[in-house]
C-alpha positions in Angstrom: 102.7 90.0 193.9 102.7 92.4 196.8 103.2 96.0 196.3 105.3 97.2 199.1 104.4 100.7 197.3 107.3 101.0 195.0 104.4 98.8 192.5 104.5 101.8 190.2 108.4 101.6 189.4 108.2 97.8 188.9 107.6 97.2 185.7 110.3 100.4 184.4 113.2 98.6 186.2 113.8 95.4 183.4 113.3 98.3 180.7 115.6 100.8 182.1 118.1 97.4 183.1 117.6 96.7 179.5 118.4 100.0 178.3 121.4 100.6 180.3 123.1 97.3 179.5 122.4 97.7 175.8 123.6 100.9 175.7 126.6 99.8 177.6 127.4 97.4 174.9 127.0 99.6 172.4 129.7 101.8 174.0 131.8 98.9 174.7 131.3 97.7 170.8 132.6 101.1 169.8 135.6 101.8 172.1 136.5 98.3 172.9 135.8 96.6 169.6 139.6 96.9 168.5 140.9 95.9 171.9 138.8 92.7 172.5 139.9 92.0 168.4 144.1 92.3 169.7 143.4 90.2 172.8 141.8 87.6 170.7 144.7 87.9 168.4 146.7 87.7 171.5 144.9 84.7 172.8 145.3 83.0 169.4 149.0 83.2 169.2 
């Protein structure tokens, strides 16, 4: 691997990507958790 000088960063961008989206779900889980439950209700009908 070459490090074009941003080397340092590398290996904190898949954490912080992994951080964000899971926190992202988490958020979604709470706010959208009865929603995505109605469309699948919906979908079901």
């Amino acid at each position: 691997m070459r490090d074009d000088g941003g080397g340092p960063l590398l290996p904190f961008v898949p954490a912080l990507a992994a951080v964000l989206v899971s926190r992202a779900a988490t958020v979604r889980g709470r706010l959208g958790g009865s929603a995505v439950e109605a469309v699948r209700i919906r979908v079901a009908e």
